[in-house]
C-alpha positions in Angstrom: 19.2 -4.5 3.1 19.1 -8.6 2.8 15.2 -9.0 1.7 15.0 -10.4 -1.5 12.1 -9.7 -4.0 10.0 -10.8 -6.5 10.2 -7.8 -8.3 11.5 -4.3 -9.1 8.7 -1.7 -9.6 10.6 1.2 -12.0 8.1 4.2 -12.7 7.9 7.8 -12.9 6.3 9.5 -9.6 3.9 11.3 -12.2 2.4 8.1 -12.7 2.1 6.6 -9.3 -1.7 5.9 -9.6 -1.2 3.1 -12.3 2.0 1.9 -10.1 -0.5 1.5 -7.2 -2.8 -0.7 -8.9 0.0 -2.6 -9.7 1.1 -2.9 -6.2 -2.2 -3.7 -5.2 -2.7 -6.5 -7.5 0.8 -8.0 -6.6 -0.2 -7.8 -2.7 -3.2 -9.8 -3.7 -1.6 -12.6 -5.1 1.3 -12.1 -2.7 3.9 -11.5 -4.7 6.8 -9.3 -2.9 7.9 -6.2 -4.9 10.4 -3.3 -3.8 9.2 0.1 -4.8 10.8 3.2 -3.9 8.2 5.3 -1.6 8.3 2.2 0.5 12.0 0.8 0.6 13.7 4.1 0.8 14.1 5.0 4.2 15.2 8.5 5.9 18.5 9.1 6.3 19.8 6.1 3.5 21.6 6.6 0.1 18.8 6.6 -2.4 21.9 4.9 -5.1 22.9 2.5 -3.0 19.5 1.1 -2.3 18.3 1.5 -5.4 21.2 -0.5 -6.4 21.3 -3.1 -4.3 17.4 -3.6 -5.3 17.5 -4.1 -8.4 20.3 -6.9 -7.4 18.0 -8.2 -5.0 14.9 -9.0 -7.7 13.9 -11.6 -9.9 12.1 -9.4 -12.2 12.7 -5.6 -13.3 9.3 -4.4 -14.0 9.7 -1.5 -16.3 6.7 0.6 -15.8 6.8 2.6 -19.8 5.4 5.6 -20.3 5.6 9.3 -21.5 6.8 10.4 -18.3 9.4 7.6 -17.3 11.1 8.5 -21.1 11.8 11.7 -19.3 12.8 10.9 -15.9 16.6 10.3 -15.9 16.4 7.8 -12.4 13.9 5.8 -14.4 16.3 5.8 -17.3 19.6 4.9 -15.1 17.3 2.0 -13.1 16.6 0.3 -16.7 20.4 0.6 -17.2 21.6 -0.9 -13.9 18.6 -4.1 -14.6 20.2 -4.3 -18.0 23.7 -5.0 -16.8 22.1 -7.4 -14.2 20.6 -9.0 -16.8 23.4 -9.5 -18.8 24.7 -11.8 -16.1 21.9 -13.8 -16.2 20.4 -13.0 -12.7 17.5 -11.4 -13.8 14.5 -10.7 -16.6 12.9 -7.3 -17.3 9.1 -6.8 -18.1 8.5 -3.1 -20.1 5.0 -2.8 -19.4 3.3 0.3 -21.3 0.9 1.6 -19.5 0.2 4.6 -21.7 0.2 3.5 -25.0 3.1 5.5 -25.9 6.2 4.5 -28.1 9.5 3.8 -26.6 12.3 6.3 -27.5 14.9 4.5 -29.9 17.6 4.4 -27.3 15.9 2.5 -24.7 13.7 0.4 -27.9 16.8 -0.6 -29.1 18.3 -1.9 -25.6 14.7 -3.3 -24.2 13.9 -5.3 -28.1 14.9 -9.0 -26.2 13.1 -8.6 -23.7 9.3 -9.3 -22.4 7.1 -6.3 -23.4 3.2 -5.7 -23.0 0.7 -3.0 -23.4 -2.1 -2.1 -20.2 -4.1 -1.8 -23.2 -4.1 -5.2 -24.0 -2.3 -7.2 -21.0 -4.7 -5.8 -18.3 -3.0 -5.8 -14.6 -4.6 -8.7 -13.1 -6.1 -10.7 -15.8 -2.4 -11.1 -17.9 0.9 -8.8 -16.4 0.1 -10.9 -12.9 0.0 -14.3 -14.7 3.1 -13.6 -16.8 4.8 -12.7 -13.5 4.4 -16.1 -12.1 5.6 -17.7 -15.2 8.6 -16.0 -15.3 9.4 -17.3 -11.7 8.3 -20.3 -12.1 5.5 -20.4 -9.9 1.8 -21.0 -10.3 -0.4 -18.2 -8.8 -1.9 -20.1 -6.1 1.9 -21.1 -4.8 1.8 -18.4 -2.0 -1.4 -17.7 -1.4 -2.3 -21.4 -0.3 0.6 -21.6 2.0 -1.1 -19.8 5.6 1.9 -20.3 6.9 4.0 -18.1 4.6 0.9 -16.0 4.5 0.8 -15.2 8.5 4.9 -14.7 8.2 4.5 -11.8 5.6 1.2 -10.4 7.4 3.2 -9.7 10.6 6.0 -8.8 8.5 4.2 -5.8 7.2 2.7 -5.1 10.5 6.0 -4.8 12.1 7.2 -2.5 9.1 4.1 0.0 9.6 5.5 -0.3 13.8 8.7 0.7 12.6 7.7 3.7 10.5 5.5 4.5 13.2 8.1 4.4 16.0 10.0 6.8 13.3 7.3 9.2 12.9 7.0 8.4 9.2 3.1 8.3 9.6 2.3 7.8 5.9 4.3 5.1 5.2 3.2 3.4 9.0 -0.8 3.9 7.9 0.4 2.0 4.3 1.8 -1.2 5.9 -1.0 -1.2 8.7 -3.1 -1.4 6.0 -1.6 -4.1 4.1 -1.6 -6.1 7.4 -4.9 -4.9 8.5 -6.6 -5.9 5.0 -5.2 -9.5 5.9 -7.2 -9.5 9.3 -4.0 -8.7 11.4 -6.1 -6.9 14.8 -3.7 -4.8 16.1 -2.8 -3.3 12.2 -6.5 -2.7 12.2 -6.7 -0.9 15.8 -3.4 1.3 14.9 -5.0 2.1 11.1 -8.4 3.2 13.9 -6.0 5.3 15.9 -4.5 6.6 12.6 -7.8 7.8 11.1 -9.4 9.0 14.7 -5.9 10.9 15.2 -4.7 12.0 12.1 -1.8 10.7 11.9 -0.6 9.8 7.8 -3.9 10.4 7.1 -7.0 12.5 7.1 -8.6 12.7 10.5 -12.1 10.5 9.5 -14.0 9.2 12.5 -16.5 7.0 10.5 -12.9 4.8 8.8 -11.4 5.0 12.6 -15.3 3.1 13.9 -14.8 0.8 11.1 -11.0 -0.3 11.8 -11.7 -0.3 15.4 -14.4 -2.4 15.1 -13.0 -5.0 13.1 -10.6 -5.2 15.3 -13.1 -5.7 18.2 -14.4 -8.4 16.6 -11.4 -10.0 16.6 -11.8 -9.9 20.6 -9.5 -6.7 21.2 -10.9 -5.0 24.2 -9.3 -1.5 23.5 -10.6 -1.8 20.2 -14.2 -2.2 21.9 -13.8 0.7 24.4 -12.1 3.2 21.3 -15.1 2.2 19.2 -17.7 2.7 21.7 -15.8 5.9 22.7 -16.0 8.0 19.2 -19.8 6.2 18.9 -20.8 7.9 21.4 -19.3 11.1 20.4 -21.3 11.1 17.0 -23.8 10.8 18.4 -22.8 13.6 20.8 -22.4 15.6 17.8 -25.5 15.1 15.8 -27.5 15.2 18.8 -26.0 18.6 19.9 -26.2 19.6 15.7 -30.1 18.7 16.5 -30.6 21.1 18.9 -28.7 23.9 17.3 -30.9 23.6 14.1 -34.0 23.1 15.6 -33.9 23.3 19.3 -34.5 21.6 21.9 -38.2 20.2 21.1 -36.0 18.5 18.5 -34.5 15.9 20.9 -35.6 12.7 22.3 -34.8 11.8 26.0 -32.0 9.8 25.0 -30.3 12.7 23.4 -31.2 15.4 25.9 -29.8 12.9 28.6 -26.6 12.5 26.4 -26.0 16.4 26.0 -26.6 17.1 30.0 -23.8 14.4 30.6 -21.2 16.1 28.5 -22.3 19.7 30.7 -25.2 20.6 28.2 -27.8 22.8 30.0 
């Protein structure tokens, strides 16, 4: 593992919904993160590359709560960032996101460093901000660079290819997001395929129309034919719904003619 990152993301999985938010905020203002359910891969020594992580980051962002107090890998990642910071390499953020009280061990160990409160240091409006200072870069730095911008777009795209390739369909249908959200066209045909399929994520034609179309307006033909395809199989099904419910008297030519080309009689 040779990326390098902006930050560290250390949280209990209980509290993975706040973590996400959090991930979502740095992806907006593109800044790059390492967080386990995405850097961990099958088959790799969850130490090692936790290790080598935390080596890798600029910031150890200490996700505090009632739950991380009680996870022992939470615990041991604040203890490896603390003898990286001792050499100077890094900074740690504890940002409570609970409102709880640290326990006196990791109080007394964390007491130099940065600390907010969710509470009062909302995600985006302060913890993102504060992140920038501490690296010494304004928030705009990345985000008006389109070059850098296009490099991490297909970066991610090629990540969710990799998982894909891998079978690892959940973590595939994350980074095809991430690339897709930026306007990449293929991420947002493969996220279409994902959603008409099933694959990493619940089958749902009407989100596979909408990826496939955005892609199609991007000028990808297989898009076009993949989102005319399932359009015309809604409408298969609601007409052939139609009929069952209130029979045929119900249909209008267009419908009856759609039902007798799929072997309706």
């Amino acid at each position: 593992m040779n990326e390098k990152y902006d930050i560290f993301i250390s949280y209990s999985r209980k509290d993975k919904a706040i973590a996400d938010k959090i991930c979502s905020a740095c992806d907006e203002a593109q800044l790059s993160y390492f967080i386990d359910r995405t850097g961990i891969h099958s088959g790799q020594d969850f130490v090692d590359v936790i290790i080598k992580a935390i080596r890798r980051s600029s910031i150890f962002l200490f996700l505090a709560s009632e739950n991380a107090y009680k996870s022992q890998i939470t615990q041991d990642e604040v203890f490896e960032a603390l003898d990286y910071v001792a050499q100077g390499k890094c900074t740690i953020v504890t940002y409570i996101i609970d409102g709880s009280m640290l326990p006196d061990s990791l109080r007394f160990r964390l007491r130099r460093y940065n600390w907010r409160d969710m509470r009062e240091h909302p995600i985006k409006d302060v913890l993102v901000p504060d992140l920038f200072t501490l690296l010494g870069r304004s928030p705009n730095h990345v985000s008006n660079n389109s070059e850098e911008l296009k490099r991490q777009v297909e970066e991610w795209y090629n990540k969710g290819e990799d998982f894909y390739k891998k079978e690892d369909y959940e973590q595939a249908v994350y980074w095809y997001c991430k690339a897709a959200e930026q306007g990449n066209a293929e991420a947002q045909y493969n996220l279409g395929f994902c959603y008409e399929t099933g694959r990493g994520v619940d089958m749902d034609c009407n989100k596979a129309i909408g990826w496939y179309s955005k892609a199609a307006e991007q000028g990808d033909n297989e898009a076009k034919i993949a989102k005319d395809r399932l359009g015309q199989s809604k409408l298969y099904e609601f007409a052939l719904s139609k009929y069952k419910s209130f029979g045929v008297e119900a249909l209008t030519d267009n419908e009856r003619t759609l039902l007798s080309s799929r072997g309706w009689r």
